[in-house]
N, C-alpha and C positions, 0 to 999 in steps of 0.2 A: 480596457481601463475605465472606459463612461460608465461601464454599467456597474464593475465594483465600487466606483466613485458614490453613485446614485445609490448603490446598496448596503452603503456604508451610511448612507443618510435616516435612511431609515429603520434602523437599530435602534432598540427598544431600551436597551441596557448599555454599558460603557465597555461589555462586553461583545463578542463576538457571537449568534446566535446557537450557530452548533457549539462552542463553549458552554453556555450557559445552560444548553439541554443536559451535557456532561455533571456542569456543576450539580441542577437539578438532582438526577440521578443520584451522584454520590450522597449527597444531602440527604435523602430514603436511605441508603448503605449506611449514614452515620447512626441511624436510629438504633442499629442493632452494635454501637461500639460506647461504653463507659470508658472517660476517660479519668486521670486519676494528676492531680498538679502535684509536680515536685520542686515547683518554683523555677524564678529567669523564663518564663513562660516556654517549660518543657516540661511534657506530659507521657504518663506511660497507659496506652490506649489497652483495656482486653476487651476483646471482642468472645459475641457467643461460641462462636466455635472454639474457645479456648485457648486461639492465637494473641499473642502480644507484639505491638507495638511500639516502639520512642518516636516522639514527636517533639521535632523544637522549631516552634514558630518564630525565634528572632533568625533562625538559619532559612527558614521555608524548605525543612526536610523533616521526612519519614522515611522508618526503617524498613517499608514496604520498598521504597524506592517511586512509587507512580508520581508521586508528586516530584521527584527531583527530577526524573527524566521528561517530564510532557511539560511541568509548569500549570497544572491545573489543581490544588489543592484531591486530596484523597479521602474516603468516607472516614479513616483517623485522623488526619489532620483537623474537618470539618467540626467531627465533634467537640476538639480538643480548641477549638475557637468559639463553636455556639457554647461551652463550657466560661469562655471570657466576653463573651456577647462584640466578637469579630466578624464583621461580615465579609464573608468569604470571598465574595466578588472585588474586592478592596485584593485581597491576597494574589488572586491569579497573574500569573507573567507577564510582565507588561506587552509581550510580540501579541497577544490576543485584544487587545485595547483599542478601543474605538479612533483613539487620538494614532496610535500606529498605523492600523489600515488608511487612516487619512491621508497622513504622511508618506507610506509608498504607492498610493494612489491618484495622489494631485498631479502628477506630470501627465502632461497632454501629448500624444504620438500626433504630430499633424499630418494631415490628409496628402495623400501625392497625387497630380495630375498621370494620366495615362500614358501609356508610348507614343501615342498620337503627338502628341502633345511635348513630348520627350525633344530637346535639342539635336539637330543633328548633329555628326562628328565626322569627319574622316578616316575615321578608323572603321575596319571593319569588326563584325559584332562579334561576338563570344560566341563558340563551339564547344561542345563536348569531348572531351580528349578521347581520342582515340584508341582504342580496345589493344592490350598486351597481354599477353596470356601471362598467367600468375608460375614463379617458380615452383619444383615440383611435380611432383608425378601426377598425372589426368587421374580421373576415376574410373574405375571400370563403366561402373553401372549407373545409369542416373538415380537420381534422387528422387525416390516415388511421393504424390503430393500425400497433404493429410488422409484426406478422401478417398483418398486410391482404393488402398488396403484396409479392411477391416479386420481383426480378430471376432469374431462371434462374443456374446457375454464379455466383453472386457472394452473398455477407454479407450486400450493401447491400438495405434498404428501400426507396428512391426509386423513386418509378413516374418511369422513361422513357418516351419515346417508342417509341424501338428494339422496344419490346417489346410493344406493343399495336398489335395488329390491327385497323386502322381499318375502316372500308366506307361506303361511297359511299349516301345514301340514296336517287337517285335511281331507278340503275342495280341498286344491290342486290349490287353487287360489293363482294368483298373486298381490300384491301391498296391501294387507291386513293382519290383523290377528286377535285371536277370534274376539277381542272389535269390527270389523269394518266388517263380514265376514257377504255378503247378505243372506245367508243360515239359519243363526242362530239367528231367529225374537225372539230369548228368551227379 
């Protein structure tokens, strides 16, 4: 809690720092969107790729949606305010605001002394409850770790088949068994 305290002090902007890299970012994205006023400050953004946008800055929504789910304006919304000379950092959600992180950050966890230091009682101390087996059928087989098993060429953990080399125990051979075993022309 001291340290977001302290790191809340030194913010540069009323914003939140990785906020503001975002806003950044979008702000380059805006360059490549014209937006178009149809009054009540909503606008219909086209972007170069062709796509269209509605943007209405008294709601603080676009019909991309990025901006109504995160709370951080979107490279439509952006242009659709450098359009009305808004600055964007004014728009962002208030949960990213400097005065916010202040405010869940001023309470102080105070310090505990040790067990040492701990009151005695007459009671005796806490244990771990005691082991009950779970309803239910056991497993057969244990649960092999990550590591165990590897598959060759693949991520996966699963022991296949594919991949283990059987042998026959009568014959002594490998990659076979009775069904397949050259020995036994029965």
């Amino acid at each position: 809690m001291a340290v977001k305290r302290d790191s809340v002090s030194k913010w540069h902007y009323d914003i939140e720092p990785r906020i503001f890299k975002i806003l950044e970012k979008n702000k380059e994205q805006a360059l490549y969107c014209i937006p178009d006023y149809c009054g009540e400050n909503k606008f219909e953004v086209r972007c170069f790729n062709g796509d269209r946008y509605c943007v209405d800055l008294n709601l603080k929504a676009c019909s991309c949606r990025r901006w109504n789910l995160t709370g951080i304006p979107c490279p439509h919304a952006i242009s659709c305010m450098e359009d009305r000379d808004i600055d964007p950092v004014v728009i962002v959600n208030e949960c990213y605001s400097k005065n916010t992180y202040e405010k869940a950050y001023r309470h102080v966890i105070n310090p505990l002394n040790g067990p040492e230091a701990w009151k005695k009682t007459a009671y005796e101390p806490l244990t771990a409850p005691e082991f009950r087996a779970q309803p239910g059928r056991p497993k057969r087989l244990r649960t092999k770790e990550p590591d165990e098993v590897e598959i060759p060429g693949t991520k996966t953990t699963k022991l296949r088949r594919d991949y283990i080399m059987i042998t026959y125990s009568i014959c002594g051979g490998e990659g076979h068994n009775k069904k397949g075993c050259p020995k036994n022309d029965n």
